[in-house]
Backbone as a printed PyTorch tensor [residue, N CA C, xyz], in Angstrom:
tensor([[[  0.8460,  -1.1800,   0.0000],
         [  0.0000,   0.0000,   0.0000],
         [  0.8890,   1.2410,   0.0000]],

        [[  0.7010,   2.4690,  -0.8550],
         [  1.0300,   3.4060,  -0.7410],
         [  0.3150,   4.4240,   0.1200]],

        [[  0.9690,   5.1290,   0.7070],
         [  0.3970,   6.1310,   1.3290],
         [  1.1150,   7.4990,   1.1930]],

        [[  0.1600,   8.4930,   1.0770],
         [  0.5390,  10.1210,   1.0660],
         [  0.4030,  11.0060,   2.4120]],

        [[  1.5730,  11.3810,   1.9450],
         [  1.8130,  12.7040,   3.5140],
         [  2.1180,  13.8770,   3.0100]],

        [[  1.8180,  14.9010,   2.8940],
         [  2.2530,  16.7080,   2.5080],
         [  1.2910,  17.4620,   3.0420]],

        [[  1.8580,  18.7260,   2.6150],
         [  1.3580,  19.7480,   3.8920],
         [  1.2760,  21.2800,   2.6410]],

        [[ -0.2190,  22.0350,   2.9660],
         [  0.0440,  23.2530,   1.9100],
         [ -0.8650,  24.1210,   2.9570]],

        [[ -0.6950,  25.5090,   2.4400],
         [ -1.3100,  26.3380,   2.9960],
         [ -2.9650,  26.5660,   2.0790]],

        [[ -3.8610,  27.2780,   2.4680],
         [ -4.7930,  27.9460,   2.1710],
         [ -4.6730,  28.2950,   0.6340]],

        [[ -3.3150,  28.5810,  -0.1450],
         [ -2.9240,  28.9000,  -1.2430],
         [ -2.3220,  28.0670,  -2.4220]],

        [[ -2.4920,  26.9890,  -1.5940],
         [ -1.6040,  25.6940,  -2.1040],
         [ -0.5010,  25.5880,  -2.5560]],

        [[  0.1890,  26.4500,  -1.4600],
         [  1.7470,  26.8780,  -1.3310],
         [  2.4570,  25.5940,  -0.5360]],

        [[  3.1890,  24.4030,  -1.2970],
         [  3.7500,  23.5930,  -0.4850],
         [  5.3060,  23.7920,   0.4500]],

        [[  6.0970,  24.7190,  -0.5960],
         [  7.3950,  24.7980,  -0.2290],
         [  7.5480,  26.5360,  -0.2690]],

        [[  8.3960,  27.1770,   0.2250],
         [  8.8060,  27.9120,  -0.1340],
         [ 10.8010,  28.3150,   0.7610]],

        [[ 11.3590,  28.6680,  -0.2780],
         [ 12.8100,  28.6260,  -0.3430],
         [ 13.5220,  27.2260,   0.2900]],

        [[ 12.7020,  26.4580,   0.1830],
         [ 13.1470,  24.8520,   0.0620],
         [ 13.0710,  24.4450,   1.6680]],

        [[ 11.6710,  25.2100,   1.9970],
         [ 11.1490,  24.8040,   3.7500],
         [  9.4870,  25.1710,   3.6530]],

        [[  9.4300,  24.5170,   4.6400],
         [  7.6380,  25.1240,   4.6860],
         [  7.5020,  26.1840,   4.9430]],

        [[  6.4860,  26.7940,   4.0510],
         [  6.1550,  27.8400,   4.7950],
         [  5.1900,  28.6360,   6.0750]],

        [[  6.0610,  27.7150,   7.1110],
         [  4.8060,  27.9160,   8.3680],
         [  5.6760,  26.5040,   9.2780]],

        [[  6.0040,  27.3000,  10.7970],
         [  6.6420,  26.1130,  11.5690],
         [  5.4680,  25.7240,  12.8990]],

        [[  5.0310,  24.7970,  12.8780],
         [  4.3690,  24.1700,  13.7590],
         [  4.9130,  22.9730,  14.3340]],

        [[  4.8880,  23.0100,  15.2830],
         [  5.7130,  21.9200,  16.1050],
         [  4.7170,  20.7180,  15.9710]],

        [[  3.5240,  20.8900,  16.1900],
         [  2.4410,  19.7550,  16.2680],
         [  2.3880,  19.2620,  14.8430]],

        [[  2.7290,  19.7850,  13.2600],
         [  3.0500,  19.0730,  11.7870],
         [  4.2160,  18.4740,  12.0290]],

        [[  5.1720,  18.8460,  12.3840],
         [  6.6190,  18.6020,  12.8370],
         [  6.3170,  16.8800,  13.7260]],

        [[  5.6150,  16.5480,  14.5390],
         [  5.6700,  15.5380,  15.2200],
         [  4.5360,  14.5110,  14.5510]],

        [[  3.3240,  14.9700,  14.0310],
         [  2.5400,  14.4900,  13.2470],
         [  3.6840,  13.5690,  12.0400]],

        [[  4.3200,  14.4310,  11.2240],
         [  5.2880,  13.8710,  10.4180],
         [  5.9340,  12.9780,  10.8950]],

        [[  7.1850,  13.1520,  11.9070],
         [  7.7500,  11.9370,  12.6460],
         [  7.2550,  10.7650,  12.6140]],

        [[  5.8320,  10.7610,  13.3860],
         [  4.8500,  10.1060,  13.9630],
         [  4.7220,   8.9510,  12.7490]],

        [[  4.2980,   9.6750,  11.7360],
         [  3.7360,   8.5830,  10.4080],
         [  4.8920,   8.2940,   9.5470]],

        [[  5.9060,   8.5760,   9.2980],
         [  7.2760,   8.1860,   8.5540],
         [  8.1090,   7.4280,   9.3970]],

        [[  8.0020,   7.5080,  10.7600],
         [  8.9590,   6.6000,  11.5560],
         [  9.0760,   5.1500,  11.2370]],

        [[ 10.3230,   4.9660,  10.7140],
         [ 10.4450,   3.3840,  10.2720],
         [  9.6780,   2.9120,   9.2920]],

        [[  9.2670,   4.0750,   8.2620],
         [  9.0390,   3.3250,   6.9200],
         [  9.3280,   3.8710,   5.9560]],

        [[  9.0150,   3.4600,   5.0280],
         [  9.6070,   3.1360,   3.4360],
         [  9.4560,   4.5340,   3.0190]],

        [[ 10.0740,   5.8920,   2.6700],
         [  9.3860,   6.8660,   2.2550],
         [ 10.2510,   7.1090,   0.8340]],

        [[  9.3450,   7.7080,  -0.3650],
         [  9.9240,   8.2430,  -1.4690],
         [  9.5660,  10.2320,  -1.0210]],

        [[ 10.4430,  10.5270,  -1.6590],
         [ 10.2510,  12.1040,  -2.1360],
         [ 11.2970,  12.6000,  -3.2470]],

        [[ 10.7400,  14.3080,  -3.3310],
         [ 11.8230,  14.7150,  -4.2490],
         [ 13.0350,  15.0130,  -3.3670]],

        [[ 14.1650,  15.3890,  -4.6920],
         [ 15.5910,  15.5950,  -3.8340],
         [ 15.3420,  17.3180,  -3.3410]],

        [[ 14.8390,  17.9610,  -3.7530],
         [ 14.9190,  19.4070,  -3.0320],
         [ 13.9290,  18.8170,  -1.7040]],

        [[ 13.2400,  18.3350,  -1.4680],
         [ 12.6520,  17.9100,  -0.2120],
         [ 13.8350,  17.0190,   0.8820]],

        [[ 14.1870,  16.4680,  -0.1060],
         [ 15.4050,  15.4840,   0.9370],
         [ 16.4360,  16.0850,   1.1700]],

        [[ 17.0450,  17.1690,   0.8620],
         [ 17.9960,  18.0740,   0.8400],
         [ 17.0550,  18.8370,   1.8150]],

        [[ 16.4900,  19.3220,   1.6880],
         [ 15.7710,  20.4120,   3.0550],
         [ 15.3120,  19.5400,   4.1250]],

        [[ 15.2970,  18.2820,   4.6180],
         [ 15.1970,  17.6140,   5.6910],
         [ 16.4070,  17.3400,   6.1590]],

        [[ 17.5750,  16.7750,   5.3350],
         [ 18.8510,  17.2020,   5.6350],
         [ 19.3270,  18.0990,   6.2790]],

        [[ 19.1870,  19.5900,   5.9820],
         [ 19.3010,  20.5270,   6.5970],
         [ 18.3950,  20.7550,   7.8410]],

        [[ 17.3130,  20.0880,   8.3290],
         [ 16.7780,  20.1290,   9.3850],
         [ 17.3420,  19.0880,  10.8540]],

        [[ 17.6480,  18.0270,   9.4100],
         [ 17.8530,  16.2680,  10.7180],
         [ 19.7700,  16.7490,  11.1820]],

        [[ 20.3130,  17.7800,  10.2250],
         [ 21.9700,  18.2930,  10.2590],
         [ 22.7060,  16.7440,  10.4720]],

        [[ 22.9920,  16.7250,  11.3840],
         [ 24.0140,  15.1480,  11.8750],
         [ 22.9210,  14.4940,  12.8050]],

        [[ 22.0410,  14.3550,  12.8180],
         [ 20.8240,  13.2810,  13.5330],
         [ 20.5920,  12.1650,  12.2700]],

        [[ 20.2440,  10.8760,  12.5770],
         [ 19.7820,  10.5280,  11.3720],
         [ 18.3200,  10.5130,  10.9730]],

        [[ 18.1260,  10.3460,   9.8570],
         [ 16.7270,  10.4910,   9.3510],
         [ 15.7340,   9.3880,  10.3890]],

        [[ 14.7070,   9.5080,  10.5260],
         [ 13.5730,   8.5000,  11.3570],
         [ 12.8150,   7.3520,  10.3570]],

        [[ 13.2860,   7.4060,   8.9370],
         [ 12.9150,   6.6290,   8.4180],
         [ 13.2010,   5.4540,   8.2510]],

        [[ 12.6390,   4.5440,   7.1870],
         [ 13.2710,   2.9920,   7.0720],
         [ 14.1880,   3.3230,   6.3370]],

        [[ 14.1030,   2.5950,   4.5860],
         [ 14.4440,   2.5830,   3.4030],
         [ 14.1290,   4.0910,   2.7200]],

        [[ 14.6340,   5.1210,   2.3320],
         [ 14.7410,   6.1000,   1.6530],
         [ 14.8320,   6.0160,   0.5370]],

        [[ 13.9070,   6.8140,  -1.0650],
         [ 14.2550,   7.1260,  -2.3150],
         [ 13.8290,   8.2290,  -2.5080]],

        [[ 14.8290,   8.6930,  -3.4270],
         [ 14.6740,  10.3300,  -3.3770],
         [ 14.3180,   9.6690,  -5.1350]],

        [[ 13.0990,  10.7720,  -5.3670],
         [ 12.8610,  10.9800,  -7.3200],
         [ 13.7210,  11.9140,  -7.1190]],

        [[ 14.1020,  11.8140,  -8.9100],
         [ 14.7370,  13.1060,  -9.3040],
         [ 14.6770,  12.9370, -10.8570]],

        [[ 14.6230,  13.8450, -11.7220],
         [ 15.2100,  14.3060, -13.3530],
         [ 16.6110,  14.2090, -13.5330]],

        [[ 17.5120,  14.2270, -12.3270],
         [ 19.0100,  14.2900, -12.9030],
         [ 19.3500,  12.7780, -12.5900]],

        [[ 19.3250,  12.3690, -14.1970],
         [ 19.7240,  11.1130, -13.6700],
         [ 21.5520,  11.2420, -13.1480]],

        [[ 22.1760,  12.5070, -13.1590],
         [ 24.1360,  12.0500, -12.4340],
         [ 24.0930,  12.2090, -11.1270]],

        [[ 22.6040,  12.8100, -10.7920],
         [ 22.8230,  12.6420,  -8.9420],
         [ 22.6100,  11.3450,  -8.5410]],

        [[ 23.5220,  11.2460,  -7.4280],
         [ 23.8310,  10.3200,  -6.7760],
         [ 23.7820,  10.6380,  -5.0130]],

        [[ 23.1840,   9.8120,  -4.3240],
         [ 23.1560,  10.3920,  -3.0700],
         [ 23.4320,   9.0230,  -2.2760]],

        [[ 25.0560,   9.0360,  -1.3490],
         [ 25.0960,   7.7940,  -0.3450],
         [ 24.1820,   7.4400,   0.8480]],

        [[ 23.9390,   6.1560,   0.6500],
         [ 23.0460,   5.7940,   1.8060],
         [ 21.3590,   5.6850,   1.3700]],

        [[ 21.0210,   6.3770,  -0.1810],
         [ 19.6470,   6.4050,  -0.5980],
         [ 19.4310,   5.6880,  -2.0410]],

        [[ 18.2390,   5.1260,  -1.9790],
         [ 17.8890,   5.0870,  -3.4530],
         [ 17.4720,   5.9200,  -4.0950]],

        [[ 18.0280,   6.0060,  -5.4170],
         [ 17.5630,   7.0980,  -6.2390],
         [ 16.9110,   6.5360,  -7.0940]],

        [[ 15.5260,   6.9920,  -7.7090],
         [ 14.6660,   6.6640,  -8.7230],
         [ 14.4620,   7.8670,  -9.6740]],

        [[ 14.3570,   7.4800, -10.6010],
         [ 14.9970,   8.1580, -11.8010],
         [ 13.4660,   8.6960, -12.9010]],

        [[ 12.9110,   7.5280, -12.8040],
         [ 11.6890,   6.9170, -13.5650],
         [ 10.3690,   7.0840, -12.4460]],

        [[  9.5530,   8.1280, -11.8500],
         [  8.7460,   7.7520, -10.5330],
         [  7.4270,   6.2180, -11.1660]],

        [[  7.0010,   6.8880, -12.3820],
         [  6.3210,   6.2090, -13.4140],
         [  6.7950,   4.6960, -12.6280]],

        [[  7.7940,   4.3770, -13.6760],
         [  7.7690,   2.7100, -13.4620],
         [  8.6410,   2.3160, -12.0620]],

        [[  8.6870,   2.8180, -11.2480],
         [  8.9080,   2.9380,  -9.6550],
         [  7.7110,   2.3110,  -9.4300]],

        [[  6.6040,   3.5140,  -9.2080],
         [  5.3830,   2.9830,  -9.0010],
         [  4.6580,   1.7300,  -9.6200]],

        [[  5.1650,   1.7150, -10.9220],
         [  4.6590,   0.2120, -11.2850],
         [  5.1080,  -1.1540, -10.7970]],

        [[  6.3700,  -1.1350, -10.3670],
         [  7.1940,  -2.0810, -10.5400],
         [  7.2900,  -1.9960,  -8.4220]],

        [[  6.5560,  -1.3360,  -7.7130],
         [  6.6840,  -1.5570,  -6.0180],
         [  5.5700,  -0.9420,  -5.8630]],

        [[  3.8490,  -1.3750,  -6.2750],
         [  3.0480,  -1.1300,  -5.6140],
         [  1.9290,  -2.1680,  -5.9730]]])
């Protein structure tokens, strides 16, 4: 089973300068809460801005894949999916 988690404002503003725009501690633990120890995909400007949040903590997840368009990024420690398309076909 797949499941979805994101967060927008009133404007359907999801990101802005590669963070939310709006800090709530209670989304902040909500998140934890439902990603702890599992399988999560996202994009790499999302995984790069949790990076910068988790700094030297490690992530709370299981297995990590970051999508991306560039197929020369490369990121240690994650899967990268290249294709989200046949990702989704081929693990759901």
């Amino acid at each position: 089973m797949i499941s979805l988690i994101w967060a927008m404002d009133t404007n359907w503003l999801i990101g802005l300068d590669d963070k939310l725009p709006w800090r709530y501690k209670e989304d902040l633990m909500y998140f934890k809460q439902m990603v702890k120890d599992q399988t999560v995909i996202m994009g790499d400007v999302t995984y790069h801005s949790l990076k910068g949040y988790y700094k030297d903590k490690p992530f709370p997840f299981g297995k990590i894949y970051v999508c991306t368009l560039d197929q020369t990024l490369k990121i240690d420690g994650v899967n990268m999916v290249y294709d989200l398309h046949a990702f989704l076909q081929n693990n759901s």
